[in-house]
Residue frames relative to the residue before (quaternion, step in Angstrom):
aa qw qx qy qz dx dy dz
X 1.0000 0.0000 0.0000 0.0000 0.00 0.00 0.00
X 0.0625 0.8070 -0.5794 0.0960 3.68 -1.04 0.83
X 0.4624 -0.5416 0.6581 0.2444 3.49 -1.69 0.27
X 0.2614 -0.7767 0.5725 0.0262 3.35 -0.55 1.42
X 0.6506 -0.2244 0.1016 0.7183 3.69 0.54 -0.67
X 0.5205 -0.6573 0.5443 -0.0286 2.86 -2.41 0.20
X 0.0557 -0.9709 0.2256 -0.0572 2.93 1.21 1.16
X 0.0083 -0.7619 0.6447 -0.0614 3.83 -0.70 1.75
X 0.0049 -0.8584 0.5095 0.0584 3.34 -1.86 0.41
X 0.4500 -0.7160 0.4812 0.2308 3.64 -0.50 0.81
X 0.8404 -0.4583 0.2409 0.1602 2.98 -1.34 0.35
X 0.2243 0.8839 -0.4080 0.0445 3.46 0.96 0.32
X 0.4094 -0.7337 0.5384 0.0647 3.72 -1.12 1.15
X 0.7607 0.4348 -0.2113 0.4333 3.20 0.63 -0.49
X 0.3157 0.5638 -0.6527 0.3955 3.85 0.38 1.33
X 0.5923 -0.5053 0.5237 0.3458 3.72 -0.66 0.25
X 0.8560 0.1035 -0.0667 0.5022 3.34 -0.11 -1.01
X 0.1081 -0.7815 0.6135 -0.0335 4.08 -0.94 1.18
X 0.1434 -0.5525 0.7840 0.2439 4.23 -0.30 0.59
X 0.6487 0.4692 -0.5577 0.2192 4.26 -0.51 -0.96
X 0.4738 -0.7715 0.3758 0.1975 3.07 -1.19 0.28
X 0.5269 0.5392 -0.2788 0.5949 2.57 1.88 0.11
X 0.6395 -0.5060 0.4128 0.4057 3.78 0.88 0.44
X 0.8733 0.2188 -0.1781 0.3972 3.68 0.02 -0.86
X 0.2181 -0.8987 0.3749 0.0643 3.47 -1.83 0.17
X 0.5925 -0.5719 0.3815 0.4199 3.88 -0.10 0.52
X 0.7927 0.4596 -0.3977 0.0478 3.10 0.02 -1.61
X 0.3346 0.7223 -0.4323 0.4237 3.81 1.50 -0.21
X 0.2439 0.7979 -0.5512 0.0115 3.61 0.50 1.16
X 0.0183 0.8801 -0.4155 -0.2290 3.70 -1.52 -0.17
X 0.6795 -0.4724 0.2290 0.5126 3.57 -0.38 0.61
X 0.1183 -0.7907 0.5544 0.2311 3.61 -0.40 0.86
X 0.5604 -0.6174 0.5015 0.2307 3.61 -1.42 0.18
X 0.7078 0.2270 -0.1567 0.6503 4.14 -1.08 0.94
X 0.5857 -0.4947 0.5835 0.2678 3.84 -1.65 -0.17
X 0.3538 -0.6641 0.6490 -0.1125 2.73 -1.75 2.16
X 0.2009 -0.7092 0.6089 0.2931 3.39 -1.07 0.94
X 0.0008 -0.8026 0.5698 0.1764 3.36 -1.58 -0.03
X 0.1394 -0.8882 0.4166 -0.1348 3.17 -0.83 1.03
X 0.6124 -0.5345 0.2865 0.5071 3.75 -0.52 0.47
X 0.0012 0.7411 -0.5907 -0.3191 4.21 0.04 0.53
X 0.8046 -0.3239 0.3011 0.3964 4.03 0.25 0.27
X 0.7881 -0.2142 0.3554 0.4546 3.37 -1.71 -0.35
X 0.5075 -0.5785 0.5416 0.3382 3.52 -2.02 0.65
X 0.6962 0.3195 -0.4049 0.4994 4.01 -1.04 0.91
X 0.8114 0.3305 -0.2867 0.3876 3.41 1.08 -0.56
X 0.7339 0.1792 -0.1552 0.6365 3.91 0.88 -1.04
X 0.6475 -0.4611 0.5983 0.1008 2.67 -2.07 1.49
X 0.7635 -0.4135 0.2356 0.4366 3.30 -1.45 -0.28
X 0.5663 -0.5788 0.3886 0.4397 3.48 -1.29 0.03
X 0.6506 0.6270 -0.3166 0.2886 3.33 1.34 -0.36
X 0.3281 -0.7423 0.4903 0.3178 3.79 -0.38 0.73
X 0.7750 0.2214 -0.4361 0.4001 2.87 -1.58 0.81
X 0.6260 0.5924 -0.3147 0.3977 4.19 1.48 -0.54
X 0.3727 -0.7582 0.5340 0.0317 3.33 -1.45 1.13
X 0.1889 0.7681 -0.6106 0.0382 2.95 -0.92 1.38
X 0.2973 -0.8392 0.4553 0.0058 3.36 -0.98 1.80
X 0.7555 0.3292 -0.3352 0.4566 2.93 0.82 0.55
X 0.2142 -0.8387 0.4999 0.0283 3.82 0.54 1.20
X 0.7148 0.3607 -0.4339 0.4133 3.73 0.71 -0.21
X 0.7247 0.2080 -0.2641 0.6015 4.11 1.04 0.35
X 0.8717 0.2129 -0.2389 0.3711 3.67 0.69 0.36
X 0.5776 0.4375 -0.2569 0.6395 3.67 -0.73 0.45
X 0.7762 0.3586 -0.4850 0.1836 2.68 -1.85 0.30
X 0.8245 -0.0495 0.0726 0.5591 3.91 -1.14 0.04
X 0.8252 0.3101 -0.1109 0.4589 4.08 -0.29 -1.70
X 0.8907 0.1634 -0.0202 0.4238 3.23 1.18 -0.37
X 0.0766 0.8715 -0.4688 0.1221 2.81 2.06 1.58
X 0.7916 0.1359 -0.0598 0.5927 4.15 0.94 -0.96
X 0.1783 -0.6679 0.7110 0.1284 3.48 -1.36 0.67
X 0.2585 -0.7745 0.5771 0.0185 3.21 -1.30 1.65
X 0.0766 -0.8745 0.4709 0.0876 4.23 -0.94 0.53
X 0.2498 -0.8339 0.3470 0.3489 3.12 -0.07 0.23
X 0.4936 -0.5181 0.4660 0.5203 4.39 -0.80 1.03
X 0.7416 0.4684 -0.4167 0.2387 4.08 0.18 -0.98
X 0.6730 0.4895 -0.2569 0.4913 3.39 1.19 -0.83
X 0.4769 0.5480 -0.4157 0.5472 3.79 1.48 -0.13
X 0.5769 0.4984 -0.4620 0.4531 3.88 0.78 -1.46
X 0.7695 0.4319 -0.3273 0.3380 3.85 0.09 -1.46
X 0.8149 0.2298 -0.4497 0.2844 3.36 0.57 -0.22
X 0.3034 0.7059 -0.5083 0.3890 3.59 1.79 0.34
X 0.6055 0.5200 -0.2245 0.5590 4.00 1.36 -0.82
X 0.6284 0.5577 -0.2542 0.4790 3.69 0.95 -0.52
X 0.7674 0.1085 0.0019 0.6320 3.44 0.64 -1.24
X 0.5341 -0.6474 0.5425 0.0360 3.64 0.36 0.47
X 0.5584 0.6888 -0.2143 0.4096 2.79 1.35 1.33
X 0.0773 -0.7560 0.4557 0.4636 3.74 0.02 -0.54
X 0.2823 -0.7164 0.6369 0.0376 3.24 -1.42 0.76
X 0.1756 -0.7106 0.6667 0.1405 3.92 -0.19 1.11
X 0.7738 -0.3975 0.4259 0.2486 2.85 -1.85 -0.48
X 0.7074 0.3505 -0.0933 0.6067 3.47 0.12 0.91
X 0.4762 0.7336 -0.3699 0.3133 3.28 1.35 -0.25
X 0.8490 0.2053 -0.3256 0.3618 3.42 1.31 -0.48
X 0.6196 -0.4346 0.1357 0.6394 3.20 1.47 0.94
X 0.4033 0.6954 -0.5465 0.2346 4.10 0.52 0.30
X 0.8038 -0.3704 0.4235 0.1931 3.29 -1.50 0.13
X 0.7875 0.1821 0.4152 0.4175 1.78 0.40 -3.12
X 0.0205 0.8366 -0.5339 -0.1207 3.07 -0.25 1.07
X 0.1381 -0.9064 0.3731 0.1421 3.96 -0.36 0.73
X 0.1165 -0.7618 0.5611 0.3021 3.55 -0.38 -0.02
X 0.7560 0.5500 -0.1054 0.3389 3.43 -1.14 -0.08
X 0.6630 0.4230 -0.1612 0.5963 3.39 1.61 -0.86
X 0.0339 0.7991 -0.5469 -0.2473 3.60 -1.12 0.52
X 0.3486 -0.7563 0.5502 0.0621 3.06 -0.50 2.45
X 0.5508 0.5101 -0.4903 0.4427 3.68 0.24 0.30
X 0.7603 0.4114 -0.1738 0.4716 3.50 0.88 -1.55
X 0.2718 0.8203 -0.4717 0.1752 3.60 1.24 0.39
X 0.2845 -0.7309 0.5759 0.2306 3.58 -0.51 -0.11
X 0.2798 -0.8461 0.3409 0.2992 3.35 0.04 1.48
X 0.6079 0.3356 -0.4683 0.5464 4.36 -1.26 1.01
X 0.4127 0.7229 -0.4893 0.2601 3.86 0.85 0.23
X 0.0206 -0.8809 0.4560 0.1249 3.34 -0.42 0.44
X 0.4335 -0.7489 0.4988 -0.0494 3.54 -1.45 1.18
X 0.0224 0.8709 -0.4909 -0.0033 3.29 -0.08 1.15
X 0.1170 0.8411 -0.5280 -0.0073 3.51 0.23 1.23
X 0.8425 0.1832 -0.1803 0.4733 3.30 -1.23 1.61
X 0.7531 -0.5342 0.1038 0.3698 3.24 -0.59 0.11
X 0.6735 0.4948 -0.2323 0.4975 3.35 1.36 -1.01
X 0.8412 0.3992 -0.0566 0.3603 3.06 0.06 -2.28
X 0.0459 0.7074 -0.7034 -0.0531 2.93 -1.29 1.45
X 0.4058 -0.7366 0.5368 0.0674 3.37 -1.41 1.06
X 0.1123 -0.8002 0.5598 0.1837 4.32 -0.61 0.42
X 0.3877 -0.7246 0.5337 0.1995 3.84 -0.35 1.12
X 0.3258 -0.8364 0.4313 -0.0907 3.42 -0.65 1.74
X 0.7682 0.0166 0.2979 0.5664 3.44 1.16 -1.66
X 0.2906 -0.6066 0.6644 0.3259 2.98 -1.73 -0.14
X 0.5791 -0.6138 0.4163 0.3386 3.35 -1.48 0.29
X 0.4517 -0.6647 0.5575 0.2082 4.10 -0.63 1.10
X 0.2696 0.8728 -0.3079 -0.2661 3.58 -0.42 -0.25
X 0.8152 -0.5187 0.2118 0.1470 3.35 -1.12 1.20
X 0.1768 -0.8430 0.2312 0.4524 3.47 -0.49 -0.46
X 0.2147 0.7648 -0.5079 0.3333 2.78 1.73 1.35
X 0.6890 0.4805 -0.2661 0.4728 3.24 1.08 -0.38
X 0.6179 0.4245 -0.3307 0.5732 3.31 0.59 -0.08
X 0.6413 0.2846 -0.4262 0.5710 3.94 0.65 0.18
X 0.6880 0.3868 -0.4335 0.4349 3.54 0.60 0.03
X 0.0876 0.9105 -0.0378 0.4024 3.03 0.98 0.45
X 0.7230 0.6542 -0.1862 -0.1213 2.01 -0.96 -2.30
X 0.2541 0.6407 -0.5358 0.4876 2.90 1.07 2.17
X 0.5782 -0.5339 0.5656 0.2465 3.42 -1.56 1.73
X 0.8315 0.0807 -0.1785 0.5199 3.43 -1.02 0.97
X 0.3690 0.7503 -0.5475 0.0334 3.95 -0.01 -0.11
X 0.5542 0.4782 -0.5101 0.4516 3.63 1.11 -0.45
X 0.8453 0.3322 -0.3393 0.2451 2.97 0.00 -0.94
X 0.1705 0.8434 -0.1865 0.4741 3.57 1.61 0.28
X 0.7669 0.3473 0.1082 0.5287 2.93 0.59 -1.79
X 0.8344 0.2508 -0.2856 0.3992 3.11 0.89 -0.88
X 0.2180 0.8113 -0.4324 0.3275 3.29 1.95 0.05
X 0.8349 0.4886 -0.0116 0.2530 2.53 -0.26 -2.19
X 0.0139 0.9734 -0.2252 -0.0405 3.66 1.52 -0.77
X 0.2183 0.7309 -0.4311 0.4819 2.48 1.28 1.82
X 0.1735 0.8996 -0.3960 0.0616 3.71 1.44 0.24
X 0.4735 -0.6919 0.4704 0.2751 4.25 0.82 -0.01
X 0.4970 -0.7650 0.3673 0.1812 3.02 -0.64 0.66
X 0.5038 -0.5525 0.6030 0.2782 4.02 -1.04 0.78
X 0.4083 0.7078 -0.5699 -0.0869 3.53 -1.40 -0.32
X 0.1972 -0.8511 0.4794 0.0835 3.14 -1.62 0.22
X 0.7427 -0.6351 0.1742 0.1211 3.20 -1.10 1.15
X 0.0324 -0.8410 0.5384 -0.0433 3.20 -0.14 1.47
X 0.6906 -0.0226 -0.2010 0.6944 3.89 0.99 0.13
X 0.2477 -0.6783 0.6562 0.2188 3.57 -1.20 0.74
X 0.0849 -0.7897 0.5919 -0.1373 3.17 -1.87 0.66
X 0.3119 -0.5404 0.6519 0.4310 3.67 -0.94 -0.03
X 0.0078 0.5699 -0.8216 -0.0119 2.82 -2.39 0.65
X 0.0486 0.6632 -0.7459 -0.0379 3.21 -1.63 0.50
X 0.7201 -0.4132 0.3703 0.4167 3.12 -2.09 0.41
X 0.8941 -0.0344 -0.3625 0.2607 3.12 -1.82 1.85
X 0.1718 0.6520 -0.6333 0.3799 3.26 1.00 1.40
X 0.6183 -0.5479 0.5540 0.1027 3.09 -1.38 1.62
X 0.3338 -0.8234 0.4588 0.0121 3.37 -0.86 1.57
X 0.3273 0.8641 -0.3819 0.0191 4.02 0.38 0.04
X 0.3056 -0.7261 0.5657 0.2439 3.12 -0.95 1.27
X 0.0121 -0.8307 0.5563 -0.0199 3.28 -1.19 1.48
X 0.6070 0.2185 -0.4911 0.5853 3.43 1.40 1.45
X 0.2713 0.7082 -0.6295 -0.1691 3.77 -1.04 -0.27
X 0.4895 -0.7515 0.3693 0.2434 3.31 -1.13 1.80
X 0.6827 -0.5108 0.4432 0.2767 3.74 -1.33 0.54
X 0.7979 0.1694 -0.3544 0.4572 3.87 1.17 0.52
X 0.8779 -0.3691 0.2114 0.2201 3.62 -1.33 0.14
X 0.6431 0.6078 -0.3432 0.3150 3.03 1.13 -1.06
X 0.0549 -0.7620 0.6374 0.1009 3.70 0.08 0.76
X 0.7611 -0.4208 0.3292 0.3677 3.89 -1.40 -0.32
X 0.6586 0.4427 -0.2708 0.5449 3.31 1.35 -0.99
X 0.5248 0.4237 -0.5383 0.5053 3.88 0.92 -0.09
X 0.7054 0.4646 -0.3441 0.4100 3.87 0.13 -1.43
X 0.8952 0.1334 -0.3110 0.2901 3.65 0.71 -0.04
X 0.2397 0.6280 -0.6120 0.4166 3.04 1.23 1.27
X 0.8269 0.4834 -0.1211 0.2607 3.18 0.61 -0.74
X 0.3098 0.7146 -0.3038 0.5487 2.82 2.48 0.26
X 0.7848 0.5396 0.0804 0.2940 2.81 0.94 -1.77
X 0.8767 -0.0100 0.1220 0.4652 3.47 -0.31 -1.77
X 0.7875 0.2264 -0.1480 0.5538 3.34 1.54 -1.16
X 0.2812 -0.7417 0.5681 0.2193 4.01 0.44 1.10
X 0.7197 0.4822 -0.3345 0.3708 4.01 0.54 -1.21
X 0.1404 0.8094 -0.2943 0.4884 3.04 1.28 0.81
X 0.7929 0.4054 -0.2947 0.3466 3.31 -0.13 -1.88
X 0.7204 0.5154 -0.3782 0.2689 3.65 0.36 -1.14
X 0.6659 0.4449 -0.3396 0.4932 3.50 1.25 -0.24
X 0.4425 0.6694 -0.4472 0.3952 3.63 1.20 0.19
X 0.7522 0.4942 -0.3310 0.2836 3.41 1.02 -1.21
X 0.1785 0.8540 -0.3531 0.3380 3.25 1.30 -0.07
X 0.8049 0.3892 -0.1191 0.4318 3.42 1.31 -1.17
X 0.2374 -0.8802 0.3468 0.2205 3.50 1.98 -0.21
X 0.8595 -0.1707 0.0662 0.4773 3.17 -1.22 -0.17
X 0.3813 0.6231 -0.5284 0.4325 4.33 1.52 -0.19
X 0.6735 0.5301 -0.4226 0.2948 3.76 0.52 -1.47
X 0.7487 -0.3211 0.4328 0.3860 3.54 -1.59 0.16
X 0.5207 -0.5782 0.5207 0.3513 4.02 -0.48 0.34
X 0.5803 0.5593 -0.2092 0.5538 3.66 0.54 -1.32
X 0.8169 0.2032 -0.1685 0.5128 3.50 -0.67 -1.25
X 0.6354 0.4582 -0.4361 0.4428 4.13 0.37 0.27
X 0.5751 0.4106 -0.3843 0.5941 3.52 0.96 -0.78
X 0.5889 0.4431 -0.4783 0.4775 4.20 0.32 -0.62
X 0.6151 0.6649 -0.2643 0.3311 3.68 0.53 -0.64
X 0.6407 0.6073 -0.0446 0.4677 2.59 0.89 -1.26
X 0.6277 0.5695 -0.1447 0.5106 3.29 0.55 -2.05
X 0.7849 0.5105 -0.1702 0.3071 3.30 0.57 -1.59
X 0.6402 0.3587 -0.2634 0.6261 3.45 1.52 -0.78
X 0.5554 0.4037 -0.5825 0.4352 4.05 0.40 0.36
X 0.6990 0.4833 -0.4102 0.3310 3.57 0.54 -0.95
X 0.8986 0.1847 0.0339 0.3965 3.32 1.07 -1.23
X 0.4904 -0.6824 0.3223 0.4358 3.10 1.43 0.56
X 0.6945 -0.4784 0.4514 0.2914 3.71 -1.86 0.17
């Protein structure tokens, strides 16, 4: 398992469709060159990504703490380069991380990733998507696509920061004792809500957000 490239991005205005309010967006990522620190950038509304040198413009749905780095796997990029008859680089769907070798969908959410020497990383989530992403894109149906297919990469957040650069040796050096992997927690974001009660399972590892929904969900409607 390994970290193929390290993906950062600047500001970029010129997708059609922007939720930021400020007009511009991140997700236009690209492999960056030499070693990136990452590091906890803080609370949601206030820190940006964990990645130095990476933009994130829209602070009220991205970035912060639970969702300091977004991870993809190259294999699940190959299928949809086969899907849409396309190429897809690295970074293409706004990740960090590109991995090989790892199945970041099949994560198990509080899992933890030590990649290189320093930085270890705890898998939080899957990735919701927007329709900034789908105009960047710029395929006719892509949310739902995307969320079809439920293969969405994984969120995480920083428990040791570190540099990484492309081919630093990936190793998973916790995996918790229940089920909830990323594709279960976001089916259940998503298409299959009856879901949630088996999400909690993952406690206080899960995203903040999608545990309080969890939660909510079993007072209203039981377990």
């Amino acid at each position: 398992m390994k970290l193929l490239t390290v993906n950062v991005g600047r500001p970029k205005t010129t997708v059609e469709y922007i939720d930021a309010p400020g007009g511009a967006t991140g997700i236009d990522k690209r492999p960056a060159d030499g070693a990136v620190r990452v590091m906890d950038p803080g609370p949601k509304g206030e820190g940006a990504s964990g990645v130095a040198g990476d933009a994130v413009c829209d602070l009220r749905h991205h970035g912060g703490t639970d969702q300091a780095v977004y991870a993809f796997a190259r294999e699940d990029l190959d299928f949809w380069e086969r899907e849409l008859g396309r190429p897809l680089a690295n970074g293409a769907f706004g990740e960090n991380l590109t991995t090989s070798g790892l199945d970041v969908s099949g994560a198990r959410i509080g899992e933890r990733w030590r990649i290189g020497g320093e930085l270890v990383l705890e898998v939080t989530s899957g990735r919701v998507p927007c329709r900034t992403f789908a105009s960047w894109l710029g395929e006719k149906g892509w949310v739902k696509r995307f969320t079809q297919q439920g293969a969405p990469g994984a969120y995480l957040r920083v428990i040791e920061p570190g540099e990484i650069r492309a081919g630093d040796a990936i190793e998973i050096v916790h995996r918790p004792d229940h089920e909830v992997t990323v594709d279960l927690s976001f089916r259940a974001d998503t298409t299959e809500r009856t879901l949630l009660p088996q999400v909690l399972a993952a406690g206080d590892a899960l995203h903040p957000e999608q545990l309080k929904d969890a939660r909510e969900y079993v007072a209203k409607y039981g377990a």
